[in-house]
LOZA-358306 format. One record per residue (C-alpha): residue number from 1; residue in one letter; x, y, z. Coordinates in pm, whole numbers, plus 32768, in hexadecimal, padded with zeros to 4 digits. Example, Ala and Ser with C-alpha at 12.3 -4.5 7.8 and 13.67 -1.06 7.14 Angstrom:
BEGIN
+-------+------+------+------+------+
: dotor : zase :   xx :   yy :   zz :
+-------+------+------+------+------+
:     1 :    A : 84CE : 7E3E : 830C :
:     2 :    S : 8557 : 7F96 : 82CA :
+-------+------+------+------+------+
This chain:
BEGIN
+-------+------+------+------+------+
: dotor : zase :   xx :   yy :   zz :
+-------+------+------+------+------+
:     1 :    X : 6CD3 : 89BE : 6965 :
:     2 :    X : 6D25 : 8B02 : 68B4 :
:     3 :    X : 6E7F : 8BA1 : 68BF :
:     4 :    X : 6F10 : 8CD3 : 682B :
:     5 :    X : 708E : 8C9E : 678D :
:     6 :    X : 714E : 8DC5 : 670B :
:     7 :    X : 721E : 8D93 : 65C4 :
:     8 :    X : 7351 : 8DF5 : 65FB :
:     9 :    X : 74AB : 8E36 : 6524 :
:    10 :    X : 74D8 : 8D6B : 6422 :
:    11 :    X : 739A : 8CB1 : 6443 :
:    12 :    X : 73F0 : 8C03 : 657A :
:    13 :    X : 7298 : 8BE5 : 6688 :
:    14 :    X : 72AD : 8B9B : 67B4 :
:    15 :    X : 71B7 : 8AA5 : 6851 :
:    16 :    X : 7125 : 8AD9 : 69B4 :
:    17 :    X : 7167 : 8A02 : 6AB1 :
:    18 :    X : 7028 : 898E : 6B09 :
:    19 :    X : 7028 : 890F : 69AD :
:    20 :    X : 716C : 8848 : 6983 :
:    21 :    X : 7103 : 87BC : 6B02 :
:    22 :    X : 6FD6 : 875D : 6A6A :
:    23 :    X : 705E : 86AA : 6927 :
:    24 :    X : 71AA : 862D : 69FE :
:    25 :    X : 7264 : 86F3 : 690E :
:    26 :    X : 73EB : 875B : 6967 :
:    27 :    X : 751B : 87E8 : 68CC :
:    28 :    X : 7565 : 8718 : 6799 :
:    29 :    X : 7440 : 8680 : 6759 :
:    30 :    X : 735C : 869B : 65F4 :
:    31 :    X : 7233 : 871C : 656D :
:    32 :    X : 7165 : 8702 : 643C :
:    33 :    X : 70D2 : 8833 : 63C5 :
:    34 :    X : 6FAD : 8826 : 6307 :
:    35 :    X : 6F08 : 893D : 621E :
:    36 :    X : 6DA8 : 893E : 61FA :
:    37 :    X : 6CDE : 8A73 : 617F :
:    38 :    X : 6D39 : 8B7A : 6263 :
:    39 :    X : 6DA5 : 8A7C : 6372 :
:    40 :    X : 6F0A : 8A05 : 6410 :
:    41 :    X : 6EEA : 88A4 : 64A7 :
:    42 :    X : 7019 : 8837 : 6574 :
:    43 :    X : 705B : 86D5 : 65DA :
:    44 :    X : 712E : 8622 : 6696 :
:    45 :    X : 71EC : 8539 : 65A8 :
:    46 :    X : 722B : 83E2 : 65FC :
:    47 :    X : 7368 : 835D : 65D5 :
:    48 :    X : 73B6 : 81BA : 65A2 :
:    49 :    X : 7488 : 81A4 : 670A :
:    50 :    X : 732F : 826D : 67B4 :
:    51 :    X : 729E : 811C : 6758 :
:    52 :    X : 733B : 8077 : 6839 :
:    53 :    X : 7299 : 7F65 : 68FF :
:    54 :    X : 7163 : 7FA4 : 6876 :
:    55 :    X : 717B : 7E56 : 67BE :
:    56 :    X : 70F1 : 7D3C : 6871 :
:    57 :    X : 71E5 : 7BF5 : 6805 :
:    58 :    X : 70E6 : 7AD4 : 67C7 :
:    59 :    X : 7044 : 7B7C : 66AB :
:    60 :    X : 7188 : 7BAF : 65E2 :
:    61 :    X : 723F : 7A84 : 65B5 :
:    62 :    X : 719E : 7A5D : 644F :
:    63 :    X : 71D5 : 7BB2 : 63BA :
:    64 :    X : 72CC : 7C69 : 634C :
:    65 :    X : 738C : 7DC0 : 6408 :
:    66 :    X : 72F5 : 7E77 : 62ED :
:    67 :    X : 7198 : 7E02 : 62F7 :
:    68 :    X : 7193 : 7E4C : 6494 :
:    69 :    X : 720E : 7F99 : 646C :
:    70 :    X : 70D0 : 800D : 6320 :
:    71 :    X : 6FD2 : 7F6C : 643B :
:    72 :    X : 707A : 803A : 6574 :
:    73 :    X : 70A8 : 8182 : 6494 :
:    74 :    X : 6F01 : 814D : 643F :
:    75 :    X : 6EAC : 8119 : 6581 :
:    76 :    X : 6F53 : 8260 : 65E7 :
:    77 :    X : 6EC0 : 831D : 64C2 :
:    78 :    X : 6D55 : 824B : 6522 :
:    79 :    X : 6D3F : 81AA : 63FA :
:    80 :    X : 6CDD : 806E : 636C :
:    81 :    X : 6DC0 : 7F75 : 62FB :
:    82 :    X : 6D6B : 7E8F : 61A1 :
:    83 :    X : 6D2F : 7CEE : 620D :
:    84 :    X : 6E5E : 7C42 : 61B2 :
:    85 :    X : 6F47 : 7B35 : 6265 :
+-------+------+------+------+------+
């Protein structure tokens, strides 16, 4: 899917609507720009309470809040996480 977005005052683009449908992205919400070469990526950014529910409760009674939230945040970004208990 290719869009055009004009830049506008101060910087400020505007993203079409069939875009932010696409992503589920409203008012208020963040993305992460990313600069490489000659390219703009934008993402939507993941916030901790987006998380929500996505944590199934028999696999975390032994770890910590901190050691669910690294695996969650790599399985969003599709990476792998290191062994560990």
């Amino acid at each position: 899917m290719d869009e055009v977005a004009k830049i506008m005052a101060r910087g400020l683009v505007a993203l079409p609507s069939d875009v932010r449908k696409r992503l589920g992205l409203k008012e208020g919400d963040l993305v992460r720009i990313e600069v490489k070469d000659d390219q703009l990526i934008i993402k939507k950014e993941q916030r901790v309470y987006d998380l929500k529910g996505s944590i199934l409760s028999g696999q975390t009674q032994q770890k910590s809040f901190a050691q669910i939230l690294a695996e969650e945040f790599q399985k969003q970004k599709g990476g792998k996480k290191d062994g560990g208990a």
